[in-house]
Every structure is written in structure tokens, then in C-alpha cells.
N, C-alpha and C positions, 0 to 999 in steps of 0.2 A: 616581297618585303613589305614592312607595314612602314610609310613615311610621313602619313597624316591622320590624325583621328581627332574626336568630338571627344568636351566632356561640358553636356549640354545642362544636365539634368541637378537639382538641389544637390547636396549634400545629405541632405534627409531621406536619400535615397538609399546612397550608400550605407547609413548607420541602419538602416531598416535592412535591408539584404543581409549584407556582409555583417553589420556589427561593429564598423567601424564607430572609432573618437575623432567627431568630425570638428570638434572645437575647435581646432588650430587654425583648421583653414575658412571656416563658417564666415567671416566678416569679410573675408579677398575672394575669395572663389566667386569666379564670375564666369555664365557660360560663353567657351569657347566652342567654336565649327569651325575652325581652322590649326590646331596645336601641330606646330611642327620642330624639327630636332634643334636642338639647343635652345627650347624655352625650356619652362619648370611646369613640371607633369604632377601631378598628385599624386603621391607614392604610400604604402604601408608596408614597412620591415620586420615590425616587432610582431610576432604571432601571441607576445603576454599582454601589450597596452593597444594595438590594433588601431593608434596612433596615424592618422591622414599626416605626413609633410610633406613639403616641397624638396625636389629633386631634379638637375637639369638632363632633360634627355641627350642623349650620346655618351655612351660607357666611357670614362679614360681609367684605364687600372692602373692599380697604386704606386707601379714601378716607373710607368710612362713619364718620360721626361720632356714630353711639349703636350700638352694641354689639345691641342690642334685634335689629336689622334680620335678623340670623341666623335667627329664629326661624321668619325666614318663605320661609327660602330652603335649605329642607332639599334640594331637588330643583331637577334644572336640565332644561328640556326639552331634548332633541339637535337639535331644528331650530332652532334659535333661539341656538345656542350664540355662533355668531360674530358675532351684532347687538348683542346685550343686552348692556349696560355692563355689568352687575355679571357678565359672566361672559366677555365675549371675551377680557379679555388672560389670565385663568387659562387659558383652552380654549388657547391659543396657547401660556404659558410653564409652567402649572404643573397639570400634571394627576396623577391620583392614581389607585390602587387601594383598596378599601374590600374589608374582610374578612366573610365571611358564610357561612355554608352553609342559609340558607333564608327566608323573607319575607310577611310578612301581608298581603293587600288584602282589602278590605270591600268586597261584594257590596249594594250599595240595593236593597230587595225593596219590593213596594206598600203594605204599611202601615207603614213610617215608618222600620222599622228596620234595620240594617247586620249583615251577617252574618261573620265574619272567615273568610278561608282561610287555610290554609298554603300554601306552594309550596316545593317543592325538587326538587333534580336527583333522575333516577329512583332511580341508583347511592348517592345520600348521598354525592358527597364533596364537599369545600372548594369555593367558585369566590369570584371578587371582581365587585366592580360598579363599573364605570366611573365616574369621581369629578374632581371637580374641588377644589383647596385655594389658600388665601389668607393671610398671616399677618399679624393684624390690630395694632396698637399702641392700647393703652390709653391716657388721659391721663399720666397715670403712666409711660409709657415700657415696660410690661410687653407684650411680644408675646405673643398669643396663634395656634394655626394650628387653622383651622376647612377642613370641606369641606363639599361637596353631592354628592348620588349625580344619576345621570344617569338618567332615564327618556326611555321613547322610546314609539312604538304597540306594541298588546300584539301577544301571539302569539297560537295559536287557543285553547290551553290559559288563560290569562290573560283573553281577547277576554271570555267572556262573566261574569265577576267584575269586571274596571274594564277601562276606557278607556286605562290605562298601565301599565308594567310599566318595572321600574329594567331598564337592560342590563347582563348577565354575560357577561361576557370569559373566552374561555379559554384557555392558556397563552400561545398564540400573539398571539392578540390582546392580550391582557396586556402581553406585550412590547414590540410595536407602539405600543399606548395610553401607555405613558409612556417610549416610545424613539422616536418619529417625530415630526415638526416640520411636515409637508406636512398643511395643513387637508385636504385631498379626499382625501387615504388615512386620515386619523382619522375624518373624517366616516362613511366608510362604514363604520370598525366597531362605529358606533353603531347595532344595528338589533336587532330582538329574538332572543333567543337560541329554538335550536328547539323547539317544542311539547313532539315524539315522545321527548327527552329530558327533561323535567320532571315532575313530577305533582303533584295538590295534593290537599287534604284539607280539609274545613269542620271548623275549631276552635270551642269555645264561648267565650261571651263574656267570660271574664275576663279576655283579652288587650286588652278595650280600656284595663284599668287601667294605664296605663304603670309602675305602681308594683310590680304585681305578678311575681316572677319567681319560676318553677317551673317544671317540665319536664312537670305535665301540658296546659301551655301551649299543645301541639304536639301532646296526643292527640286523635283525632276527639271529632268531640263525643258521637256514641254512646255511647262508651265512660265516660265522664266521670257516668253515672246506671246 
């Protein structure tokens, strides 16, 4: 599962990559090394105005009648996208880009405890993670729009830290993922992004604090004593 990730890097990163319109968020975006579920992620919906808002991570679909339900649907698997209620008609009408340049998984070792890494591209620059969003109505009448990141099987780099790995999209596929309508050409560009460009690094453990954010967040952990 992906339950933590960075979004370290300008905004004039993303508008340089991707193409996004990073106006909205240009004057609040401020780097995070700790983003975890139920804060508000940087999202892009529209594939015509490519449009940067804010969105809170953990899906709740439109039908959900306690709000709660989000907390547990940070992640959506990519096999299962088209079955599962709470995510076929997003996978179909409403899918999204998720902003990010990097992402923690926890390695389970034999005596008990979880180890964090980092991962990101080798280069350091911007990517997004394939996303799905929903925009939910309060009692009250107050819309809210939530997402889920998408994971899928890991890569080789990822394989031996966990069992999943969110998928990153790159320009192309970016476009694709929230410019195409045919499930069997989106399906396939859910698969893991390549090893031989990624790398990761063992972080120490203050990153499980979700509370805590700082930039040595992201240093090895050798360094850190």
C-alpha cells in the first residue's frame, strides 16, 4: 500500500513536466515529507484546464453515508478497479492525477519491527500517481472531493520492501489516464513503473510520526547519528 509520500518540489516543476495550471495552488503549496491520509493532496481532474486543486486523501463514494469510510480507502488495487463498488464508476467517469516527487513503504523485518524507505525517481523530478476521486455531500449539503492513489504489484526495486507499490505515470501516460474512456487501454497503464529508473534509501523512524514534518525526514538513516 502506498500510506505516505513527499510533495517536496516547486510547483514549476509540475507545470514544466506535466503542463499543469499550477496557479491555484502557487501561493499555499508548501513542501511537504510527510503527506499522510486525510490531509489535502494536490490533485488534477480535468485533462481540458489541467487545473492543480486540493483534494482530501481517503476515497468516500458518493453513496457512503458516514464520512469515516474514507479512512480506509486511501488505496485502490488496479485489478479490482472495475468490480469493486466503491471504485468502478470513478475508474470509468472520474479519474485523477495525485502530485508527488517521492514515497515511503515499510519493509516487516523478523523481530517485530517496520523499517521505512524512501523511494524516488533516480533524476529527482516531479511524477504523479494514478488516482481515482469522488465528491462526496455532507448532511448538510457541503460537498467535499476525496481521492485514492492506485497501487498495483511492485517492481524489482520495491519487490523486496512490500508487496505493492502506488503506480506513476509519466507524461504520456498521464494524459492517457485522465484523457481516455476505453477500460482496456487504461487498465494497461496501471502496471509498475520501471525499477532501473527509481531508487530508494532506508529512512529513520520518525517518519512513522505522521505529525512530524521536516526534511531530515528523507535523509538515510546513517546520517541522522
Amino acid at each position: 500500500m502506498c500510506a505516505r509520500f513527499t510533495l517536496i518540489l516547486t510547483p514549476n516543476g509540475y507545470a514544466l513536466v506535466y503542463d499543469f495550471d499550477t496557479a491555484f495552488v502557487t501561493e499555499v503549496m508548501v513542501p511537504r515529507y510527510n503527506v499522510a491520509p486525510t490531509q489535502n493532496v494536490a490533485v488534477v481532474s480535468d485533462p481540458e484546464t489541467r487545473r492543480v486543486q486540493w483534494m482530501r486523501w481517503g476515497l468516500i463514494p458518493s453513496w457512503a453515508k458516514d464520512p469515516s469510510i474514507g479512512n480506509k480507502m486511501i488505496n485502490a488495487r488496479c485489478e479490482t478497479l472495475a468490480e469493486k463498488p466503491s471504485f468502478r464508476n470513478a475508474f470509468q467517469k472520474r479519474r485523477c492525477l495525485i502530485l508527488a516527487d517521492g514515497f515511503y513503504e515499510w519493509q516487516q523485518i523478523p523481530n517485530g519491527r517496520s523499517v521505512p524507505y524512501y523511494f524516488t525517481l533516480k533524476d529527482h523530478s516531479p511524477f504523479v500517481f494514478a488516482g481515482l476521486w469522488e465528491s462526496w455531500n455532507s448532511p448538510a449539503g457541503q460537498p467535499l472531493q476525496t481521492c485514492t492513489i492506485i497501487t498495483c504489484p511492485p517492481n524489482e526495486l520495491v519487490a523486496p520492501i512490500h508487496d505493492r507499490m502506488p503506480v506513476i505515470l509519466n507524461r504520456q501516460a498521464a494524459d492517457n489516464w485522465i484523457g481516455q474512456t476505453s477500460s482496456p487501454q487504461l487498465q494497461a497503464l496501471l502496471s509498475a513503473y520501471p525499477a532501473n529508473q527509481m531508487q530508494r534509501v532506508q529512512v529513520g523512524p520518525k517518519v512513522n510520526n505522521p505529525a512530524i514534518e521536516s526534511p531530515d525526514l528523507i535523509f538515510p538513516e546513517q546520517t541522522l547519528f
